[in-house]
N, CA, C and O atoms as a GROMACS GRO file, in nm:
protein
  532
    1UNK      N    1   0.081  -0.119   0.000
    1UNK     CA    2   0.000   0.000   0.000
    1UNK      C    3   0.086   0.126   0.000
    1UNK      O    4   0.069   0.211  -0.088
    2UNK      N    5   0.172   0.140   0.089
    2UNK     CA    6   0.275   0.254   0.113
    2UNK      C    7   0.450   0.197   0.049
    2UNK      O    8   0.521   0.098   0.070
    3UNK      N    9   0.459   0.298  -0.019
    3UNK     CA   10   0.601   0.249  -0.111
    3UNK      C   11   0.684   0.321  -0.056
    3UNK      O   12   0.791   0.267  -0.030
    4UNK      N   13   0.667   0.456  -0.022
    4UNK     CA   14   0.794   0.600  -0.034
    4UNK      C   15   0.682   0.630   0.110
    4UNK      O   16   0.560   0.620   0.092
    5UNK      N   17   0.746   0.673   0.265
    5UNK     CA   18   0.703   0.704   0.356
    5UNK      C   19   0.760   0.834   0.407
    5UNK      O   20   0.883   0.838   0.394
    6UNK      N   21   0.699   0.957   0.470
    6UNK     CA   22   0.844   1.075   0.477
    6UNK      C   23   0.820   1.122   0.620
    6UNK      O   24   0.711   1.172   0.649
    7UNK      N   25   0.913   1.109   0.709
    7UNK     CA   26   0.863   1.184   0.831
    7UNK      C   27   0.956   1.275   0.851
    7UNK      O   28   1.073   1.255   0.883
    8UNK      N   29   0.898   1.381   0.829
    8UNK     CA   30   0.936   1.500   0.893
    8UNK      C   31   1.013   1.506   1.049
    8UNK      O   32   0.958   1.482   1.156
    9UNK      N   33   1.130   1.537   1.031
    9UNK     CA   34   1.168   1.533   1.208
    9UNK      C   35   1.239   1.690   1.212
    9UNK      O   36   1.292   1.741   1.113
   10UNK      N   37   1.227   1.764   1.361
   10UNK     CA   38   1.271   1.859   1.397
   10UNK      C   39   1.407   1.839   1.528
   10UNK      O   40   1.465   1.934   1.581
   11UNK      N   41   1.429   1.708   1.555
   11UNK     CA   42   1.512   1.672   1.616
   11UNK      C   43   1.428   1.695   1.820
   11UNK      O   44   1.486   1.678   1.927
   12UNK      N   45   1.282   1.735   1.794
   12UNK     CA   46   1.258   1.719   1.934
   12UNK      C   47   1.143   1.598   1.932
   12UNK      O   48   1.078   1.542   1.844
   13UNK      N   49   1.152   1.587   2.089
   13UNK     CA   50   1.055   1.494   2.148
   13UNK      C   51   0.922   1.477   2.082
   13UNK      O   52   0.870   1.372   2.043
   14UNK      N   53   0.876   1.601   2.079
   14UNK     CA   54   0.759   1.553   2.015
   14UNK      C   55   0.738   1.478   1.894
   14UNK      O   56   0.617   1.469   1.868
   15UNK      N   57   0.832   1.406   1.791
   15UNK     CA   58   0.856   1.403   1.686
   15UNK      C   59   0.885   1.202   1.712
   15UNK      O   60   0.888   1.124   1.618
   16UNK      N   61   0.899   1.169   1.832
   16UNK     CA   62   0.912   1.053   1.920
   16UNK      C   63   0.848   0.978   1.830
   16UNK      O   64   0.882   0.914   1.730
   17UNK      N   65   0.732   1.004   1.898
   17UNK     CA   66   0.602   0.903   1.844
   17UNK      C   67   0.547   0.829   1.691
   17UNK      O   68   0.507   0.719   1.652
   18UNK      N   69   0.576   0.980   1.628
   18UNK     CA   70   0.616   0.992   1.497
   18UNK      C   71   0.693   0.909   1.441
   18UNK      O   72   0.659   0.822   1.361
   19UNK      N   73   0.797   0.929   1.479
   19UNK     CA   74   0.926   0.876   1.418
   19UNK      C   75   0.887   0.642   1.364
   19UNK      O   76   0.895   0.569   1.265
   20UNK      N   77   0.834   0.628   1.571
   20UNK     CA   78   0.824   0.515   1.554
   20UNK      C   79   0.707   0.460   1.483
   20UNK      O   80   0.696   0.338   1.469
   21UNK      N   81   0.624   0.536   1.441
   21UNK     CA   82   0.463   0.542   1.369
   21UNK      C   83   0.541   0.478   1.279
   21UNK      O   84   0.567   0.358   1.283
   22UNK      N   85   0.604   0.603   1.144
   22UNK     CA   86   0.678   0.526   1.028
   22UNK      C   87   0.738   0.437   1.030
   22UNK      O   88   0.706   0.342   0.959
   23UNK      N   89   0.877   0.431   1.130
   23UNK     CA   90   0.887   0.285   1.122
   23UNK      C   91   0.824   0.229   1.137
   23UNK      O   92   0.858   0.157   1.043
   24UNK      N   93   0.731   0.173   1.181
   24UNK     CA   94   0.678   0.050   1.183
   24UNK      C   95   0.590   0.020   1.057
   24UNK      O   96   0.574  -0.088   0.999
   25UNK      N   97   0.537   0.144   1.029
   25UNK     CA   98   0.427   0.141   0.867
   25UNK      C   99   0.550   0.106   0.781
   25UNK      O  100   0.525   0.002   0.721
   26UNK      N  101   0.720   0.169   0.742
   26UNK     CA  102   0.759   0.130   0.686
   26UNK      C  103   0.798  -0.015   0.657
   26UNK      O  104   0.834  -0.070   0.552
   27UNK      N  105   0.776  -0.068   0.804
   27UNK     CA  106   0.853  -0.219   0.817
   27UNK      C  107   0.737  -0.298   0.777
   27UNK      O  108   0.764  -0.417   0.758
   28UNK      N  109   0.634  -0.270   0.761
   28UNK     CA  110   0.449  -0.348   0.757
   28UNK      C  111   0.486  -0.374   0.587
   28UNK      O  112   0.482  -0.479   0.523
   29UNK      N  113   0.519  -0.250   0.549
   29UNK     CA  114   0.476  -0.194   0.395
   29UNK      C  115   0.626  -0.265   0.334
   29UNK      O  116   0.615  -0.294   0.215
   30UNK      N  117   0.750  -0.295   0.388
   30UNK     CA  118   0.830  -0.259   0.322
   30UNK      C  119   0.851  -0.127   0.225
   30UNK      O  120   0.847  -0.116   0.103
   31UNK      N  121   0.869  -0.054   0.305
   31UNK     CA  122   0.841   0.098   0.201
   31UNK      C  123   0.972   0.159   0.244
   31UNK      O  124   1.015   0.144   0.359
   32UNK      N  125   1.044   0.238   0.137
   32UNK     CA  126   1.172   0.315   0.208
   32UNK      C  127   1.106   0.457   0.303
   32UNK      O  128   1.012   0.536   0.293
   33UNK      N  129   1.205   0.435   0.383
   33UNK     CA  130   1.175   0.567   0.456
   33UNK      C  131   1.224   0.704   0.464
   33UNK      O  132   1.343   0.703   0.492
   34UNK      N  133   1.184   0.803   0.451
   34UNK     CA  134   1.230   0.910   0.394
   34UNK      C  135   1.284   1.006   0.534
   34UNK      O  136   1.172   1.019   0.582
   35UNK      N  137   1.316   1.033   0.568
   35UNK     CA  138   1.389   1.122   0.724
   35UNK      C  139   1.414   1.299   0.628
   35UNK      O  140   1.484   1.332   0.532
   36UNK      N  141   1.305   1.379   0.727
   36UNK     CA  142   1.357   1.518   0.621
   36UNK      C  143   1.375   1.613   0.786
   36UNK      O  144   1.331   1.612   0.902
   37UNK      N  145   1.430   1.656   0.735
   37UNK     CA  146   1.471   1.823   0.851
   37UNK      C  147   1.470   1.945   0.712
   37UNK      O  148   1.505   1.935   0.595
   38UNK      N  149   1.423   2.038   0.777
   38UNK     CA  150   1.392   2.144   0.688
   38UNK      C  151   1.408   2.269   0.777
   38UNK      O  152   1.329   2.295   0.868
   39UNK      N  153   1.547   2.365   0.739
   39UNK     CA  154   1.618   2.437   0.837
   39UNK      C  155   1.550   2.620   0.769
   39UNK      O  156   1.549   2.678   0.660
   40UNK      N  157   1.514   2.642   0.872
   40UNK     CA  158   1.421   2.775   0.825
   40UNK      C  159   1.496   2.912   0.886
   40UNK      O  160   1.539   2.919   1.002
   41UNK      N  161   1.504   3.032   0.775
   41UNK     CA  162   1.611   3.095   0.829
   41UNK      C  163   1.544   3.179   0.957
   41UNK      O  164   1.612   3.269   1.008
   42UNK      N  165   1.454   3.158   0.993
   42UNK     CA  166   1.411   3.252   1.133
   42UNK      C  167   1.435   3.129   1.232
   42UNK      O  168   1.358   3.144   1.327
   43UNK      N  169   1.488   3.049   1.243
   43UNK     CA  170   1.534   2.980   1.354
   43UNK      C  171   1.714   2.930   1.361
   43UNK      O  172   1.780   2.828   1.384
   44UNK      N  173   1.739   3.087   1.321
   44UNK     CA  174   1.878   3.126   1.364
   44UNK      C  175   1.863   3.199   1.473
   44UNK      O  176   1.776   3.286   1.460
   45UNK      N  177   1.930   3.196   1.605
   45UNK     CA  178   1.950   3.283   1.644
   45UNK      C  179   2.094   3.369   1.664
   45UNK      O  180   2.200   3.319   1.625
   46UNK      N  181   2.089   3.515   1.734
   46UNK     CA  182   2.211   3.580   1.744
   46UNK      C  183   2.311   3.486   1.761
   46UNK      O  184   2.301   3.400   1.848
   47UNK      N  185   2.427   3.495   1.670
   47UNK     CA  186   2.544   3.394   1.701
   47UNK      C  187   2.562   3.244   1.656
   47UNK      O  188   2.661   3.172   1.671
   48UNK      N  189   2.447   3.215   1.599
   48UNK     CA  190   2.462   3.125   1.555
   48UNK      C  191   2.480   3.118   1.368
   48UNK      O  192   2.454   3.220   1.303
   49UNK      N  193   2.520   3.004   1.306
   49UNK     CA  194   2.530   2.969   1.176
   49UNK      C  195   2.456   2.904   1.074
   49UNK      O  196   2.374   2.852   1.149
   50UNK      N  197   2.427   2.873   0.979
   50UNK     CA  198   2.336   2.794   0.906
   50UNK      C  199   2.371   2.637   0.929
   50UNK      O  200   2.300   2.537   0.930
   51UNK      N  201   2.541   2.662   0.949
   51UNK     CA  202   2.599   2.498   1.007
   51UNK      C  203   2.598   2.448   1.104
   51UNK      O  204   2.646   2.336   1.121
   52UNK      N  205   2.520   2.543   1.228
   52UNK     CA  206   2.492   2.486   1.339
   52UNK      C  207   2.376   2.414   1.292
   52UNK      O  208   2.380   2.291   1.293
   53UNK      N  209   2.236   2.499   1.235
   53UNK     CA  210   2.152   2.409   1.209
   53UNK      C  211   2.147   2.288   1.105
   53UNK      O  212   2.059   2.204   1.090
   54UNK      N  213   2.279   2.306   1.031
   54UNK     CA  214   2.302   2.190   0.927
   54UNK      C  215   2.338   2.040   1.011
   54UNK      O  216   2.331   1.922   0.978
   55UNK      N  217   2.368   2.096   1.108
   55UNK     CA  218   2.438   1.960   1.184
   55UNK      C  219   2.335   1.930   1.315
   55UNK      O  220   2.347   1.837   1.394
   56UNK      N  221   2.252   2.012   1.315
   56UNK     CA  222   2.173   1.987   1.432
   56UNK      C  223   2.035   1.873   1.312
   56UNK      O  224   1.966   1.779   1.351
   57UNK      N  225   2.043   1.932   1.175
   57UNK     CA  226   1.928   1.841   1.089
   57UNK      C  227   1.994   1.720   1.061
   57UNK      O  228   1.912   1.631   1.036
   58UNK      N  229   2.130   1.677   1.055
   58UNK     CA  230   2.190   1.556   0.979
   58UNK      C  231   2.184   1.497   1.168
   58UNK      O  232   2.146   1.382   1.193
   59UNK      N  233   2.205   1.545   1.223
   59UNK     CA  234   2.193   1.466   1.381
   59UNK      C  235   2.035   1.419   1.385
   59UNK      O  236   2.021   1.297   1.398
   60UNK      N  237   1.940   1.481   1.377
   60UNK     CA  238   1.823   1.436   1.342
   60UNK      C  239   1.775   1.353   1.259
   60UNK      O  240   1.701   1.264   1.300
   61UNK      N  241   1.819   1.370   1.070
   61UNK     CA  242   1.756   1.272   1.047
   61UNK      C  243   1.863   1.133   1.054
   61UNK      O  244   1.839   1.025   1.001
   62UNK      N  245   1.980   1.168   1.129
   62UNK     CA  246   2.050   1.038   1.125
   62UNK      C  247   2.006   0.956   1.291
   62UNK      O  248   2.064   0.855   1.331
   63UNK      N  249   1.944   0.997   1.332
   63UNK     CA  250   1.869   0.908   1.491
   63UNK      C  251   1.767   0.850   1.399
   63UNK      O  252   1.749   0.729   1.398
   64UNK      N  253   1.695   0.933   1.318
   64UNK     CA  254   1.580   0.841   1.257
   64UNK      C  255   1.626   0.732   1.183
   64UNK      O  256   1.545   0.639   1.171
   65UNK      N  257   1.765   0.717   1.117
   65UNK     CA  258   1.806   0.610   1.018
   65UNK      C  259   1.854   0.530   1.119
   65UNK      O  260   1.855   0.412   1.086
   66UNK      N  261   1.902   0.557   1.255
   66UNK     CA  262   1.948   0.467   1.310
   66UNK      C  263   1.875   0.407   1.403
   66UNK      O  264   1.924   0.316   1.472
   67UNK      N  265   1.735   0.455   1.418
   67UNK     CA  266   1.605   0.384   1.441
   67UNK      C  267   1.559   0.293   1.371
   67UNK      O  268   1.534   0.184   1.421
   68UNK      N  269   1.542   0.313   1.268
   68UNK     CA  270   1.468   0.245   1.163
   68UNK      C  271   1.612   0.131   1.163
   68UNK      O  272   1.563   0.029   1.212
   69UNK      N  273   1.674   0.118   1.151
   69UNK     CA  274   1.788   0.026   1.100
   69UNK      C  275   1.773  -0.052   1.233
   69UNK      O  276   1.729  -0.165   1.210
   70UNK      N  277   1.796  -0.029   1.370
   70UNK     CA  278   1.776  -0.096   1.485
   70UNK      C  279   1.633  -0.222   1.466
   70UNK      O  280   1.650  -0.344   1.473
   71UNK      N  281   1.501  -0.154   1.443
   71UNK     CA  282   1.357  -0.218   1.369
   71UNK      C  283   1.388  -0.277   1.311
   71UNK      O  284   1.305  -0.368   1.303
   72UNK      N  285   1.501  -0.302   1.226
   72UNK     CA  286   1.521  -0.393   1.070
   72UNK      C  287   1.447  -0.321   0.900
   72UNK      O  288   1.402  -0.372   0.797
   73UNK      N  289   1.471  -0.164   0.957
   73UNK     CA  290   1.416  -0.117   0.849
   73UNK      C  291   1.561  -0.031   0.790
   73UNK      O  292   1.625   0.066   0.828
   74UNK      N  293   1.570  -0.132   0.670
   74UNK     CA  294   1.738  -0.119   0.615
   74UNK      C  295   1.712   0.065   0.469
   74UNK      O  296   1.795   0.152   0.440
   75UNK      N  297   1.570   0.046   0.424
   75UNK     CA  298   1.551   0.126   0.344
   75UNK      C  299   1.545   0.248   0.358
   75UNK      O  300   1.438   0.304   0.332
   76UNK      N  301   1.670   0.332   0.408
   76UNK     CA  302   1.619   0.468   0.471
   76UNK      C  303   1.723   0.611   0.397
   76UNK      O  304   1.843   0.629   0.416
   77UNK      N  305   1.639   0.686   0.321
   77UNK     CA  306   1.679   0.797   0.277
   77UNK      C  307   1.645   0.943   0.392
   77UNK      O  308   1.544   0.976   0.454
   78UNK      N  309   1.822   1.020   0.376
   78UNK     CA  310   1.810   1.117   0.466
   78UNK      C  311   1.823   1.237   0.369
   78UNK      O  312   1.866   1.243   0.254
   79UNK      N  313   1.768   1.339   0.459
   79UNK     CA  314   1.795   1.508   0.368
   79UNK      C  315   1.766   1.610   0.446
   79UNK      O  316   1.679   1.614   0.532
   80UNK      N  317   1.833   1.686   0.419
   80UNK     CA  318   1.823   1.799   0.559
   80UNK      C  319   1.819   1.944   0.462
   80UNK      O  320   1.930   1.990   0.437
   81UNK      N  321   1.723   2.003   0.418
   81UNK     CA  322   1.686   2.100   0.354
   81UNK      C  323   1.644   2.284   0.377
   81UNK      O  324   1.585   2.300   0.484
   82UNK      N  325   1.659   2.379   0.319
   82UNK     CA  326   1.661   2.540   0.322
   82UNK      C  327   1.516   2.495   0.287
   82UNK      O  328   1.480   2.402   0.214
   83UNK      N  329   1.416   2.615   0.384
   83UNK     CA  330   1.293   2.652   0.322
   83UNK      C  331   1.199   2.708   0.437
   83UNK      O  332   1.228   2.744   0.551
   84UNK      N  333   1.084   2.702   0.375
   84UNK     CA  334   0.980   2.738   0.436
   84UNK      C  335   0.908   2.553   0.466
   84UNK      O  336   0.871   2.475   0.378
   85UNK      N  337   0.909   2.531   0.622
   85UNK     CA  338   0.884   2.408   0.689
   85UNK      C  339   0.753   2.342   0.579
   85UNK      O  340   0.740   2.251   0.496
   86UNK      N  341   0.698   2.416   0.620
   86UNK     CA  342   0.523   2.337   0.552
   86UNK      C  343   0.567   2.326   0.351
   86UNK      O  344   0.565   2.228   0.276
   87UNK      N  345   0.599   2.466   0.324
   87UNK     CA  346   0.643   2.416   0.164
   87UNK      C  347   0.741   2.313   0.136
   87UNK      O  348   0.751   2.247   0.032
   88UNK      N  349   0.818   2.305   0.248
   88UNK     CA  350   0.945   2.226   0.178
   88UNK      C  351   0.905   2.064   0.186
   88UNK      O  352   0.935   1.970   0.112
   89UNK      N  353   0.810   2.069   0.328
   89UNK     CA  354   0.779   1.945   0.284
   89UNK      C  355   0.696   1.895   0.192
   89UNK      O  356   0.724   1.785   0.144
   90UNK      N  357   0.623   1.938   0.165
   90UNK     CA  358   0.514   1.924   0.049
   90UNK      C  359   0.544   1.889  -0.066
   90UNK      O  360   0.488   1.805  -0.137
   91UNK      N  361   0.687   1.991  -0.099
   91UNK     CA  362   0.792   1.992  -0.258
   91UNK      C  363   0.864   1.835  -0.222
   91UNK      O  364   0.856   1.748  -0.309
   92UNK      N  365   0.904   1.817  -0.146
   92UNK     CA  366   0.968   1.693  -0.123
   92UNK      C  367   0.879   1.616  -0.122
   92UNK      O  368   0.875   1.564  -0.233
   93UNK      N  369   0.775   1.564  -0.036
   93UNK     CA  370   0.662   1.431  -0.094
   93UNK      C  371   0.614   1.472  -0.208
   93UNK      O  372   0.544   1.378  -0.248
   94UNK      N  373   0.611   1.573  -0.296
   94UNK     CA  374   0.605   1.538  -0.454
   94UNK      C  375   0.692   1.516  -0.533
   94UNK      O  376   0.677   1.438  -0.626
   95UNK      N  377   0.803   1.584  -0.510
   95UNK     CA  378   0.966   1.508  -0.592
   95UNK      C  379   0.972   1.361  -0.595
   95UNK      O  380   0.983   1.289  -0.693
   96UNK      N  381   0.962   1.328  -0.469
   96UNK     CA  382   0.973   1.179  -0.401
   96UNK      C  383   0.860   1.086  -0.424
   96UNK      O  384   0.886   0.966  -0.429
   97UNK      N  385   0.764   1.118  -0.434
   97UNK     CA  386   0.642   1.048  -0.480
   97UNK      C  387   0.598   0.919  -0.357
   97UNK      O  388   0.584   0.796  -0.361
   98UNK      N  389   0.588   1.027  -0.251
   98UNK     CA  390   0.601   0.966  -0.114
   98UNK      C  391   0.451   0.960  -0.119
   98UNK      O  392   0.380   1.038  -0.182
   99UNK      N  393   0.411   0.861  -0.050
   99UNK     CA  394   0.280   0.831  -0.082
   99UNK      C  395   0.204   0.818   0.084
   99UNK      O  396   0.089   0.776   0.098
  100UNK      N  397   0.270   0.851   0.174
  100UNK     CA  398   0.230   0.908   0.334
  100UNK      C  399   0.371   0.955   0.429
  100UNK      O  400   0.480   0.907   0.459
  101UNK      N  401   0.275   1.111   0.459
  101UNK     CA  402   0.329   1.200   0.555
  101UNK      C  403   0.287   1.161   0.685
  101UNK      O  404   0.168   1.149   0.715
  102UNK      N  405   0.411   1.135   0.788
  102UNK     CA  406   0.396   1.109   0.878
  102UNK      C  407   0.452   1.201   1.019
  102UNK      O  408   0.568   1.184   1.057
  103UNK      N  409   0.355   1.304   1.098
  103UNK     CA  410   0.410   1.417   1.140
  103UNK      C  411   0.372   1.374   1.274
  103UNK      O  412   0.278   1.298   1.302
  104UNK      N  413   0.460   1.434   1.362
  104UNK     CA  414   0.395   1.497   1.518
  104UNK      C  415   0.330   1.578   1.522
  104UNK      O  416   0.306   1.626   1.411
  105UNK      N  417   0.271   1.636   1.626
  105UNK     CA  418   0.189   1.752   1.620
  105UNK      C  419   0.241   1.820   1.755
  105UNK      O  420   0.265   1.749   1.853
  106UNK      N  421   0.255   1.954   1.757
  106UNK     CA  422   0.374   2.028   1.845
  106UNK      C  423   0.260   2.061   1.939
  106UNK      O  424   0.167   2.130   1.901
  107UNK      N  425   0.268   1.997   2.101
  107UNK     CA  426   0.198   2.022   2.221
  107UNK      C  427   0.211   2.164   2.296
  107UNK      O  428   0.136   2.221   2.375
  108UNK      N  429   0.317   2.194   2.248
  108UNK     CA  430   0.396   2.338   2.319
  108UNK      C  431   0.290   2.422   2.300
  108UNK      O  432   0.197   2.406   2.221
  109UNK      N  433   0.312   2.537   2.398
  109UNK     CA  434   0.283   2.702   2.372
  109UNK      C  435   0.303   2.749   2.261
  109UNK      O  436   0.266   2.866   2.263
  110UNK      N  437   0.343   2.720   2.160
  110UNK     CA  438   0.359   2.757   2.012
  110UNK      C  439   0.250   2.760   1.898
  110UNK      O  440   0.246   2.832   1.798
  111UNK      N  441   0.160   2.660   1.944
  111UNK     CA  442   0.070   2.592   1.881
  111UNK      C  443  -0.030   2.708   1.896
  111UNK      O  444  -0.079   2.771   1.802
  112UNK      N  445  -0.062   2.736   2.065
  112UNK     CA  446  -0.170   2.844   2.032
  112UNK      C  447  -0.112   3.028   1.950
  112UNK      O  448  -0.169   3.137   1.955
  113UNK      N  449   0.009   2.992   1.888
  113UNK     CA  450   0.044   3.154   1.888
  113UNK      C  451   0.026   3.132   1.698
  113UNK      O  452  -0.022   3.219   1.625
  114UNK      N  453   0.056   3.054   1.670
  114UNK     CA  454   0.038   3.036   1.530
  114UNK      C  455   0.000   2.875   1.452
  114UNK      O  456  -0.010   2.774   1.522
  115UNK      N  457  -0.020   2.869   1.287
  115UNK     CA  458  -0.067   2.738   1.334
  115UNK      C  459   0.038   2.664   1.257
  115UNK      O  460   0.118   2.699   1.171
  116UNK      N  461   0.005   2.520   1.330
  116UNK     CA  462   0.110   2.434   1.336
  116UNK      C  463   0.164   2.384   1.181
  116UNK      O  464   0.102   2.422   1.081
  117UNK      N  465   0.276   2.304   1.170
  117UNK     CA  466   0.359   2.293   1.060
  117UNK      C  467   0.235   2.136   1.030
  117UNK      O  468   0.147   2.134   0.944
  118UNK      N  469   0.257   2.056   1.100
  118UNK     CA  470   0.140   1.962   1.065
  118UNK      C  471   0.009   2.009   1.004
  118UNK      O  472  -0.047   1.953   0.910
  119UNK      N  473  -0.034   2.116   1.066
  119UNK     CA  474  -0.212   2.177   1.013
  119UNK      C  475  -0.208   2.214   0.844
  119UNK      O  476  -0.286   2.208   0.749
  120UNK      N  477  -0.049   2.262   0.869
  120UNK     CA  478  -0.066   2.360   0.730
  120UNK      C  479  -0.057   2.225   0.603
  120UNK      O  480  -0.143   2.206   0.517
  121UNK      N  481   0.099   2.124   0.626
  121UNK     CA  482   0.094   2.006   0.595
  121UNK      C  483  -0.049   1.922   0.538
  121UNK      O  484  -0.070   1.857   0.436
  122UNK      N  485  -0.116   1.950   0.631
  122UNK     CA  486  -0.223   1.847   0.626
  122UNK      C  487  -0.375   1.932   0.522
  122UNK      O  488  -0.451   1.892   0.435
  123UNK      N  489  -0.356   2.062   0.596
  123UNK     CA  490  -0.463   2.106   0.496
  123UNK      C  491  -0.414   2.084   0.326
  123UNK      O  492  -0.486   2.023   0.247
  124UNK      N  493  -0.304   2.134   0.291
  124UNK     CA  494  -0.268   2.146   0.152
  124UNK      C  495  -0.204   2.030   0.085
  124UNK      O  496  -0.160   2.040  -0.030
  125UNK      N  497  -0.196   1.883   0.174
  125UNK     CA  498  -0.130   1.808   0.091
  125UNK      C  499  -0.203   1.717   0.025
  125UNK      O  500  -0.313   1.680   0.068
  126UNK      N  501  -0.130   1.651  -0.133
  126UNK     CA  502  -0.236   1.585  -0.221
  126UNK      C  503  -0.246   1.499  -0.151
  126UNK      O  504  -0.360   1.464  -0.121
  127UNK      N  505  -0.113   1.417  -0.087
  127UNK     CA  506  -0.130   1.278  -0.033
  127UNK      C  507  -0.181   1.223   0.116
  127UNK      O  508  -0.236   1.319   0.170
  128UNK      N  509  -0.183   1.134   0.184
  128UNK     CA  510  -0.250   1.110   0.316
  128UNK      C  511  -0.117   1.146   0.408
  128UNK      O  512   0.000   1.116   0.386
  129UNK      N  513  -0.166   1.213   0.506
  129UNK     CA  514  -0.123   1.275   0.658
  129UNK      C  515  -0.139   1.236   0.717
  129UNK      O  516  -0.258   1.254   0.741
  130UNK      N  517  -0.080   1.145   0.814
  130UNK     CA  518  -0.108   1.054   0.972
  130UNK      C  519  -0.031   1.154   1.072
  130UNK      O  520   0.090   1.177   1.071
  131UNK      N  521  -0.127   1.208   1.157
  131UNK     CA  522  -0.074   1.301   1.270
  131UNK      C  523  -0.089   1.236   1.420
  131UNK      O  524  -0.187   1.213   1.491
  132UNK      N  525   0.045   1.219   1.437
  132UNK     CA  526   0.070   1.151   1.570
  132UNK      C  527   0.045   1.225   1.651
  132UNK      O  528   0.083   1.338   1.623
  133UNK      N  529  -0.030   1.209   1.792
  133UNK     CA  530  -0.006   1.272   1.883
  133UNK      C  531   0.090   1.240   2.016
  133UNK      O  532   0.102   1.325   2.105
   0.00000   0.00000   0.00000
């Protein structure tokens, strides 16, 4: 049913649940798994570099490959990408022809100040959205 799977990771907790959702749909499906970080330039702060967050996304989606590989899920593509969070993923499950988005949904104080990277995800994407809580 599921061939190409993509979970979005931000390298926090909330992203837990998530993470092990796909694996396991990937390991059901045999489907490769896709690991994305998507580094947005307003989450620089003073003093910091684009290579801090380059290495804070390859630390991220490399826990997810080394999750999935622990499961016995050997099929795992990583990418750590410039953009706008909600577009970039979207452009990527259509490049990729990922056929389910698999997100957390952010519990924080953040959620009520604007809306979430999952909502936006989920309203505008062609393909199916499984939102972990």
């Amino acid at each position: 049913m599921y061939d190409d799977i993509l979970i979005p990771t931000d390298g926090r907790a909330n992203t837990e649940r998530a993470i092990e959702e796909a694996i396991d749909l990937a390991g059901v499906h045999g489907a490769t798994l896709h690991a994305l970080y998507i580094i947005h330039s307003s989450a620089i702060a003073p003093g910091m570099e684009f290579s801090d967050l380059e290495d804070a996304g390859s630390e991220a989606v490399d826990y997810v490959a080394g999750q999935a590989a622990e499961a016995g899920v050997t099929d795992v593509e990583t990418m750590v990408r410039h953009g706008l969070r909600h577009e970039a993923i979207l452009d990527y499950a259509q490049q990729h022809g990922i056929d389910l988005i698999v997100m957390g949904r952010n519990r924080g104080l953040e959620r009520f100040l604007r809306t979430s990277v999952s909502e936006q995800v989920s309203a505008d994407a062609t393909t199916p959205v499984l939102i972990v809580e």
